[in-house]
C-alpha positions in Angstrom: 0.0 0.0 0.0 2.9 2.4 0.9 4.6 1.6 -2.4 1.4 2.4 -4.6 0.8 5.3 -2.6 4.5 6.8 -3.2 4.3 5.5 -6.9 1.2 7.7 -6.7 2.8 10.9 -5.0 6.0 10.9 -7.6 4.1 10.3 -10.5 1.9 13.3 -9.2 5.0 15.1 -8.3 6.4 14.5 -11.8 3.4 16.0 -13.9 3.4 19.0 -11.5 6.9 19.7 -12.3 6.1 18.8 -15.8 3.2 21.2 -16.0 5.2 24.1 -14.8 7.9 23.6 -16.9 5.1 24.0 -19.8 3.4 26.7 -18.5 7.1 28.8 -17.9 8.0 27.4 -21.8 4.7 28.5 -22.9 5.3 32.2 -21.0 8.7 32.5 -22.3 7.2 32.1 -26.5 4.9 34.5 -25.6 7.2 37.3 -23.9 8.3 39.5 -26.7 11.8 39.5 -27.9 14.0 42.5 -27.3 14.0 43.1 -31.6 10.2 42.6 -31.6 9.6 45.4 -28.2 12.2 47.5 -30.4 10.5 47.6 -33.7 6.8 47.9 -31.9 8.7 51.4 -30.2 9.9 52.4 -33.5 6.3 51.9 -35.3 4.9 54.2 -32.4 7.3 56.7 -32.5 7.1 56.8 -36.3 3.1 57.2 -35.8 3.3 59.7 -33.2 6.2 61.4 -36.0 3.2 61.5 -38.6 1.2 63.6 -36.3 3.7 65.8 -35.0 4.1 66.9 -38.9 0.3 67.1 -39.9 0.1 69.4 -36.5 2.7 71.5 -37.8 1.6 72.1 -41.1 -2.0 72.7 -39.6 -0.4 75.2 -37.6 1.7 77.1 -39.7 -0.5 77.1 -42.3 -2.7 78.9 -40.1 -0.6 81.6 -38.6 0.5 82.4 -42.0 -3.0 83.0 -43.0 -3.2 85.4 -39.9 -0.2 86.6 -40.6 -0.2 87.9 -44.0 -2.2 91.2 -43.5 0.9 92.2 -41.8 3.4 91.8 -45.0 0.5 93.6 -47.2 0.5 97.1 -45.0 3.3 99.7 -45.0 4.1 99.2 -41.0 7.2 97.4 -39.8 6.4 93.7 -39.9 6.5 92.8 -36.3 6.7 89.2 -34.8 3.7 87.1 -34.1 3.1 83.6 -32.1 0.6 81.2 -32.1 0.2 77.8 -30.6 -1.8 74.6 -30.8 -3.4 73.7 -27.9 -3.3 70.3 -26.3 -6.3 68.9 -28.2 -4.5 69.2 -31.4 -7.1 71.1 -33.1 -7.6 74.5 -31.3 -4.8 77.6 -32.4 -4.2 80.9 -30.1 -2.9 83.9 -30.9 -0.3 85.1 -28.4 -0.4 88.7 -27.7 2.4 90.6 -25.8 1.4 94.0 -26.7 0.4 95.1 -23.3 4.1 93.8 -22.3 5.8 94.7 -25.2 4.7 98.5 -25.8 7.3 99.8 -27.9 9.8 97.1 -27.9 11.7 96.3 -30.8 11.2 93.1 -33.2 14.1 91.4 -31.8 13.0 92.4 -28.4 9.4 91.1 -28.9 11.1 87.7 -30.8 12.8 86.7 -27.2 9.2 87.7 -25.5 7.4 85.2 -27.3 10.0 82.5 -26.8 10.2 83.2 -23.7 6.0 83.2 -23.5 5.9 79.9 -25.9 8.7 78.0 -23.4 6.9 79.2 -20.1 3.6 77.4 -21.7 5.5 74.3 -23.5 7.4 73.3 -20.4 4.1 73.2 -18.9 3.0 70.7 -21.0 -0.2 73.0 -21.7 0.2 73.1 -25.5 1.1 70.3 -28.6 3.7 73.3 -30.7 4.5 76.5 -30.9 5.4 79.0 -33.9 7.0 82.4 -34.4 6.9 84.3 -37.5 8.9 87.6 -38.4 10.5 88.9 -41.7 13.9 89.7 -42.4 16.5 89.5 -45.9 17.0 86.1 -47.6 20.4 87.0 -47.6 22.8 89.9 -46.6 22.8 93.2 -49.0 19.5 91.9 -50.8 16.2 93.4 -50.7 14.7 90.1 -51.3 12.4 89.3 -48.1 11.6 86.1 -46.6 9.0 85.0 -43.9 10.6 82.9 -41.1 8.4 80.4 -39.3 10.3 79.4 -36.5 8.3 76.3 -35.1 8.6 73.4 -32.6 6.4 70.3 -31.5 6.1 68.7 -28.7 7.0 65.1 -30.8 10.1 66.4 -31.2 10.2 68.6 -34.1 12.1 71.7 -34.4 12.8 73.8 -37.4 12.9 77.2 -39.1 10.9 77.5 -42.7 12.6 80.4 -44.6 10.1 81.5 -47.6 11.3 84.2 -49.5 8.2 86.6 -50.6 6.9 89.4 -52.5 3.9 92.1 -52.6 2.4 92.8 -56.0 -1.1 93.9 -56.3 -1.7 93.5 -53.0 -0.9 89.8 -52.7 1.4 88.1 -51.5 3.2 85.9 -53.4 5.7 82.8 -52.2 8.3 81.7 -53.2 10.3 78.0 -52.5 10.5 77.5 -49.0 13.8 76.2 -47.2 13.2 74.1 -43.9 16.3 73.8 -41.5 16.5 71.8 -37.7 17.1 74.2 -35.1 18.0 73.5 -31.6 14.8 72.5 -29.4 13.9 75.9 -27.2 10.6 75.5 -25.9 9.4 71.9 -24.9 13.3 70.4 -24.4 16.8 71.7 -23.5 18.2 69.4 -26.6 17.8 66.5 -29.1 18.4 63.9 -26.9 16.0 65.3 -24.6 13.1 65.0 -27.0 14.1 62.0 -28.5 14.0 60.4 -24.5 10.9 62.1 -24.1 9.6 60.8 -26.7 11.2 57.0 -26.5 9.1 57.3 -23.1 5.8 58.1 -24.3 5.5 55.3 -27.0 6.2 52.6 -24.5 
């Protein structure tokens, strides 16, 4: 009777330990594999990259729209800021005048960085953009409009588009795009790039 009864118990014994070693063999095919966890962070930071640009071409194309009045009158061409808000589809103006009074452009440029960076680092907007005029180039009267732009995706960049006024339009020409250092949401690349590394996960 003793012998059946330990027969019994290690036979038990030995499809428990069986079992578990399935169940740990079948957990171990299903945990990802380190290649597999890094593509599935590079297809959500590549999606989240994708919105990051349609958000910034929403919003630029929208401050320039508000924007233009300003290269079609005969005053000095001051800056201008705008943001998009959190929800991705609402756009503010920023106004410093109040602030600002009689403050030069470049004066009123470091005011709205300033203003933008204050909001961004409190994570109370998606981007920011600035837009002022200046020369395409040393010595030329040939003007461009600068759209100098960040998102919080990581996405930071100057557009220079060099323009011209004739009967009463404005009319564009080929725009250049440039990185710029981050200013607003991060203190550098590898900031955002963390940052954003972080949120896809």
């Amino acid at each position: 009777m003793r012998t059946c009864r330990s027969s019994l118990m290690s036979a038990l014994g030995l499809a428990l330990a069986l079992t578990a070693g399935t169940v740990v063999a079948e957990e171990a095919a299903k945990a990802p594999s380190k290649e597999v966890v890094e593509q599935a962070v590079k297809k959500e930071l590549s999606k989240w990259a994708v919105v990051g640009q349609q958000q910034m071409i929403y919003l630029t194309e929208h401050a320039i729209d508000q924007y233009e009045p300003e290269l079609l009158d005969d005053q000095p061409d001051l800056p201008a800021a705008w943001m998009l808000m959190k929800d991705g589809k609402t756009i503010k103006r920023i106004n410093i005048d109040d602030q600002a009074g009689e403050a030069p452009a470049t004066v009123r440029l470091l005011m709205y960085r300033a203003a933008l960076k204050s909001i961004a680092r409190q994570r109370e907007i998606s981007a920011g953009a600035i837009l002022y005029t200046g020369k395409v180039k040393e010595g030329s009267d040939e003007r461009a409009l600068v759209v100098e732009y960040e998102h919080r995706l990581g996405i930071s960049a100057n557009k220079v588009i060099p323009f011209e006024v004739k009967g009463g339009k404005v009319l564009y020409g080929e725009p250049v795009t440039e990185d710029k250092p981050f200013q607003l949401f991060y203190d550098s690349k590898e900031d955002a790039a963390a940052q954003n590394a972080k949120n896809a996960k």
